[in-house]
C-alpha positions in Angstrom: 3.2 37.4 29.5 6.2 38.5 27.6 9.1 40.9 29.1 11.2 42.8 26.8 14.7 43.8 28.4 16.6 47.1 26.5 20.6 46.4 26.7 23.3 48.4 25.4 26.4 46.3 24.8 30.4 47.9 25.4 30.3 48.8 21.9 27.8 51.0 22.3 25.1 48.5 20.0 21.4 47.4 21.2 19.5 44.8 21.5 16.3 43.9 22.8 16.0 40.4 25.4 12.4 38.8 25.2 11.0 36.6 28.6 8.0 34.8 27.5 6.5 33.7 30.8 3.2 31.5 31.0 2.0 29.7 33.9 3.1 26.1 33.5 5.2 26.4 30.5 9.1 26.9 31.0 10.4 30.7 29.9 11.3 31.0 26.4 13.7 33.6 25.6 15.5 35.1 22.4 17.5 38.3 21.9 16.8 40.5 19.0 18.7 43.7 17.2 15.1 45.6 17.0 12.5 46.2 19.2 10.0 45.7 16.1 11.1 41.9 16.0 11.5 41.4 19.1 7.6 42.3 19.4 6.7 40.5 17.1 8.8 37.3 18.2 6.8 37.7 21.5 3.7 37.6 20.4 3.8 35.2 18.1 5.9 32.8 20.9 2.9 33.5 23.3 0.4 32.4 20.7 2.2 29.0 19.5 2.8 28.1 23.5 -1.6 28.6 24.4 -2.0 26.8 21.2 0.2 23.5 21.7 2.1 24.4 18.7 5.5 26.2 20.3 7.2 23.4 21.7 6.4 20.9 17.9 8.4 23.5 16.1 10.9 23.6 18.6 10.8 19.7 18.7 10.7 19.8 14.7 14.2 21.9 14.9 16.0 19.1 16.8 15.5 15.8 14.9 16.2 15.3 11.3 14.3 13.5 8.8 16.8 10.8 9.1 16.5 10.5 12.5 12.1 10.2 12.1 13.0 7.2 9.8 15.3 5.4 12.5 12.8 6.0 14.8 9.8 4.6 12.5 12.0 1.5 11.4 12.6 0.6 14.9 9.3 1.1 16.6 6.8 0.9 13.5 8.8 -1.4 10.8 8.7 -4.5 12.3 4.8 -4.6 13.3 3.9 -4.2 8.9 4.0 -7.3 6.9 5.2 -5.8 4.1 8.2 -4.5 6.2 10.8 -5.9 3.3 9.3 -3.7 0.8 9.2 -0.8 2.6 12.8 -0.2 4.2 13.8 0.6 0.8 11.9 2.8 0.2 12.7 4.9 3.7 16.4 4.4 2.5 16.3 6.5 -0.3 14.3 9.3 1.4 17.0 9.0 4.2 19.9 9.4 1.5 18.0 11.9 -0.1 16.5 14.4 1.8 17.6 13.0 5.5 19.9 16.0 6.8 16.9 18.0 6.7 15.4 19.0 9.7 11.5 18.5 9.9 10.9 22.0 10.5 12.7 22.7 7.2 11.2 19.6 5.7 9.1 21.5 2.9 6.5 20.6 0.6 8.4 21.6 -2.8 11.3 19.9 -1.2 9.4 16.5 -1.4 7.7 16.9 -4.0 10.8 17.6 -6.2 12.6 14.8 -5.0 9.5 12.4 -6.2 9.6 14.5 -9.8 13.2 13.2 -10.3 12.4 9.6 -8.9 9.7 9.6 -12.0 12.1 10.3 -14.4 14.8 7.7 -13.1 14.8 4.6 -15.3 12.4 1.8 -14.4 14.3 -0.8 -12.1 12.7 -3.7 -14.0 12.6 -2.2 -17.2 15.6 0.2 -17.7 14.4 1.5 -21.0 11.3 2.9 -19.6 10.8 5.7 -16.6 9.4 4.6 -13.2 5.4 3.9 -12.9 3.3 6.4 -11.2 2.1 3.4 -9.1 5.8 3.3 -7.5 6.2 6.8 -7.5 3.2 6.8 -5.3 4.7 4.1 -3.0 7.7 6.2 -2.0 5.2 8.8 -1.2 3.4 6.8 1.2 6.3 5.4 2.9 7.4 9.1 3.7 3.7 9.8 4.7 3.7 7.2 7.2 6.9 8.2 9.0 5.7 12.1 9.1 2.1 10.9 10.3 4.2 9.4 13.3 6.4 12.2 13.9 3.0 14.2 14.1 0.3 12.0 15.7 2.6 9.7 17.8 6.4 11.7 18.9 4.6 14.9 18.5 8.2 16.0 16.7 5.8 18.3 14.0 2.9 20.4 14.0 2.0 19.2 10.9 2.9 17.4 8.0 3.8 18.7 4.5 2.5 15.7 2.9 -0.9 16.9 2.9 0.4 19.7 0.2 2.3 17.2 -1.7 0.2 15.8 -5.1 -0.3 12.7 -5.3 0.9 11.0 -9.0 -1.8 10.3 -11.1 -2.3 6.7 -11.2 -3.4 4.6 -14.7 -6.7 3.1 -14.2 -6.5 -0.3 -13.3 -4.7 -3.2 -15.6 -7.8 -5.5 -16.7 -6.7 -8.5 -18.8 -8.3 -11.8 -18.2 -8.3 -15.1 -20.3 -10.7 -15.8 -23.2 -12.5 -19.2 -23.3 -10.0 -20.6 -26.0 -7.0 -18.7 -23.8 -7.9 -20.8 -20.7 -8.5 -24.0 -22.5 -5.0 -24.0 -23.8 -3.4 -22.7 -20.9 -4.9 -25.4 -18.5 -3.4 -27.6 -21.1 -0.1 -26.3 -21.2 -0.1 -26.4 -17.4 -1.8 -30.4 -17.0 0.9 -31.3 -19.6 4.3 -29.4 -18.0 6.8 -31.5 -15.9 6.2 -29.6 -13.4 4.2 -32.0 -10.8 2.8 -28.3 -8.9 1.9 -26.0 -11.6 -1.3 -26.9 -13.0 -3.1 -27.4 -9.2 -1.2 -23.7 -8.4 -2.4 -22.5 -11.3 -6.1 -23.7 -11.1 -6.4 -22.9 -7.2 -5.9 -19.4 -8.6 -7.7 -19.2 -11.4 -10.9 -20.7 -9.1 -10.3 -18.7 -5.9 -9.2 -15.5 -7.3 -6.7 -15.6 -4.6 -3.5 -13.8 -4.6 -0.5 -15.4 -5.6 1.3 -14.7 -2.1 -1.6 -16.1 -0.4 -2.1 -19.4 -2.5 1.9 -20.1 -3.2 2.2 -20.0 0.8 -0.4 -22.1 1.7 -0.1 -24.4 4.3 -2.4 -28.1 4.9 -3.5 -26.3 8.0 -5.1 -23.6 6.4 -7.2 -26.4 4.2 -10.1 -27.8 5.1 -11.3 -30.7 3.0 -14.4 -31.4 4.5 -15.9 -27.9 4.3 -13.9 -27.1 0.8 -12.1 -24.2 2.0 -8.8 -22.7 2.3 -8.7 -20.1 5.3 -6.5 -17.1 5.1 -5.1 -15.8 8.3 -2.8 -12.7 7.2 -4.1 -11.7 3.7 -3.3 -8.1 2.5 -6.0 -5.8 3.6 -5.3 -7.4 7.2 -8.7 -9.3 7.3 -9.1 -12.7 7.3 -10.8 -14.9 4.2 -11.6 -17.8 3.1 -11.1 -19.6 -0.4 -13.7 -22.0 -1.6 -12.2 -25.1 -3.0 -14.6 -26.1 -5.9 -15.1 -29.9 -7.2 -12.1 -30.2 -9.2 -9.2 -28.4 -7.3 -11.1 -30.4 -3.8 -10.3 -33.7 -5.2 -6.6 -32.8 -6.3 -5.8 -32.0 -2.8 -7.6 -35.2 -1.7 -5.1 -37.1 -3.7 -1.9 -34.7 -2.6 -2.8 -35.6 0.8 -2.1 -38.9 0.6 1.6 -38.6 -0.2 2.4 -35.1 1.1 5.8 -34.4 2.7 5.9 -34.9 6.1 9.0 -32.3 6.7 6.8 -29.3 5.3 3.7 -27.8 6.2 3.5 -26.3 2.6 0.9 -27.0 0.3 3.4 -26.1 -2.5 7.1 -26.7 -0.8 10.4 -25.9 -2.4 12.1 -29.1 -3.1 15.6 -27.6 -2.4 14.1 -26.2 0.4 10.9 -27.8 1.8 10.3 -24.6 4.1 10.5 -22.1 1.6 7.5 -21.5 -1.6 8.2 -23.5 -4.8 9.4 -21.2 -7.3 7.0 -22.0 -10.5 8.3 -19.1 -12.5 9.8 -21.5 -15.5 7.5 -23.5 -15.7 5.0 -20.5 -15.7 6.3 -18.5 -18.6 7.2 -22.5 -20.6 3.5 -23.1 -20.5 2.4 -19.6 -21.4 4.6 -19.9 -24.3 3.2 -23.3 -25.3 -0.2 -22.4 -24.8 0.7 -19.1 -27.1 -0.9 -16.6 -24.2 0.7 -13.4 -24.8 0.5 -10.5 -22.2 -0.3 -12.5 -19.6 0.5 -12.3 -15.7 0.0 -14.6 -12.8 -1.3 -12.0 -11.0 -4.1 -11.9 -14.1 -5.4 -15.2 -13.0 -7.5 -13.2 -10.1 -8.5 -10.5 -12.9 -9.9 -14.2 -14.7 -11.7 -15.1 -12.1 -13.1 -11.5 -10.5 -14.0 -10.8 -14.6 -15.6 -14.2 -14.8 -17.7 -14.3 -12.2 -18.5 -9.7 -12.9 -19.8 -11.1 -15.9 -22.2 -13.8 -14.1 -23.9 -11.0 -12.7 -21.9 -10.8 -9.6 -22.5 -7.6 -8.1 -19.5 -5.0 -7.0 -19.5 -5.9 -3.4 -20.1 -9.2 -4.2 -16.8 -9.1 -6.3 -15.5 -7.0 -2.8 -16.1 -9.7 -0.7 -14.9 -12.7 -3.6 -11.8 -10.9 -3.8 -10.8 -9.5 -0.2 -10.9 -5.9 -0.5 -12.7 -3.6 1.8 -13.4 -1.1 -0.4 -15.4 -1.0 -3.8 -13.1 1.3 -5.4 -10.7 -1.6 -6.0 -13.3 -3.8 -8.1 -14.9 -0.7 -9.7 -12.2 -1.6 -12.9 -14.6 -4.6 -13.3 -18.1 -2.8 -13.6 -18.0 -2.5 -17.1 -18.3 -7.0 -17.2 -21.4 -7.4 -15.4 -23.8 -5.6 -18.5 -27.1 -8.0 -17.7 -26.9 -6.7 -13.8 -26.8 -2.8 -14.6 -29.2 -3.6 -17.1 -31.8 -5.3 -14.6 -31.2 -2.5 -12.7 -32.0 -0.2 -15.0 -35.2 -1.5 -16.3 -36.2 -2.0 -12.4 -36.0 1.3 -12.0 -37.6 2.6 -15.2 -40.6 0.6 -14.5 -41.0 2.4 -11.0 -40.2 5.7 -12.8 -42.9 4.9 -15.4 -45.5 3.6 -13.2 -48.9 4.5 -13.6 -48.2 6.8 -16.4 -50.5 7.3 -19.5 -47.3 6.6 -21.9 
């Protein structure tokens, strides 16, 4: 229940004390000019304390949005394997809007601060403004860290992400090779000096496996007898494994045979046999050679995911091909697989038609 004390100061002035007393709660108190406010201070106090919510605002008073990234960096950072792309990210909210407590942490707030980051110049391409896609990473990153403070510290009542848009994202980048594309490109790569670029390249191109997950292979992860390359950490979380077709299988039967023995890697540096070899060079030599314009590594599992889209692989065929949990990620591919809509279509105008006099 809530006590309201009348005082009169030396001066003469009054104000009004407020006791908000609930069983098992500690007293909250707060001295007002007018009884009006101090009413309304009560009753609203008394509310927010039956309700859970008193003591998250008060909590969301004391810490900073600074401080809720410290905190996530130290206890949630280190457990995500993208960690290294993140901390960036939690560095510029921290320089930006960190002084702010959560409690004044507002939704116009952040979502001004991500309309300027869109109009910054691109980090890899100064001459053009930031892409929605990274604009939409800072806004995760900061999502995560108030989810915390929420959920976990209990430091908020609720987040202000929830009111924040999200950017509108370009529909997925679809570019894959053409017959005559690939045939000169496998060329370019069978014919560079480079000794690991055309097996790198095919693994790819015949896995649809992610360049993070093929460059870093180890011999551990390979198994030549059952022509599959297991993935233990891939990017979703889940594990996978590659099949090794006829002509990539026989390749690594032949590495094996004269592999390193200080390095585990399928593909080691060969300034530094622990570390990745760094094919970019040779990559772009070979594109140029094989006069493939436009064209990504990362495009090499668009190849294969359009490839085998337009051999009639269905959508959560293409899910489980390509590692992702969801079908909204290989939905960019429906358009490829024309002959399995179509059988579809005719199956189910044949049931519709059925019996019917046409």
């Amino acid at each position: 229940m809530a006590a309201i004390e009348k005082r009169t100061g030396t001066d003469g002035t009054t104000s009004y004390r407020v006791k908000v007393r609930l069983r098992g709660q500690p007293v909250q108190s707060a001295t007002f000019a007018s009884l009006s406010k101090a009413k309304q201070w009560a009753t609203q106090t008394e509310a927010a304390i039956r309700e859970g919510r008193y003591f998250q605002t008060v909590e969301a008073k004391r810490h900073t949005l600074a401080e809720a990234i410290e905190r996530y960096e130290r206890e949630k950072l280190p457990g995500i394997k993208t960690a290294h792309n993140r901390r960036p990210l939690l560095h510029w909210w921290r320089d930006k809007l960190g002084t702010v407590t959560l409690a004044d942490l507002t939704a116009p707030a952040i979502n001004d601060a991500l309309q300027a980051l869109a109009l910054e110049p691109s980090e890899r391409h100064p001459d053009r403004p930031r892409a929605a896609q990274t604009v939409s990473h800072y806004r995760q990153a900061l999502a995560s860290v108030l989810s915390e403070a929420v959920k976990t510290w209990e430091w908020m009542e609720q987040s202000p992400m929830h009111r924040v848009p999200k950017p509108a994202l370009p529909r997925g980048r679809v570019r894959y090779l053409s017959d005559d594309e690939r045939t000169r490109l496998l060329t370019a790569c069978k014919e560079s000096a480079n000794d690991d670029l055309y097996l790198a390249v095919l693994l790819a191109l015949t896995t649809g496996g992610r360049q993070a997950e093929t460059m870093a292979a180890s011999w551990s992860q390979i198994d030549l007898n059952r022509a599959t390359l297991q993935l233990e950490e891939t990017k979703n979380g889940s594990r996978r494994a590659l099949h090794l077709t006829a002509p990539v299988l026989e390749m690594l039967k032949e590495r094996a045979k004269v592999r390193r023995i200080d390095t585990g890697l399928l593909f080691p540096s060969r300034v530094n046999p622990k570390q990745a070899v760094d094919l970019r060079q040779p990559w772009e030599k070979a594109l140029q050679t094989a006069g493939v314009d436009g064209f990504h590594w990362h495009d090499l599992r668009h190849t294969f995911a359009s490839m085998a889209a337009m051999n009639g692989a269905s959508l959560p065929e293409l899910a489980a091909l390509l590692g992702h949990k969801t079908l909204a990620m290989v939905q960019r591919y429906a358009h490829l697989s024309p002959q399995h809509t179509a059988s579809l279509a005719e199956r189910v105008a044949s049931k519709m038609m059925g019996g019917s006099a046409v």
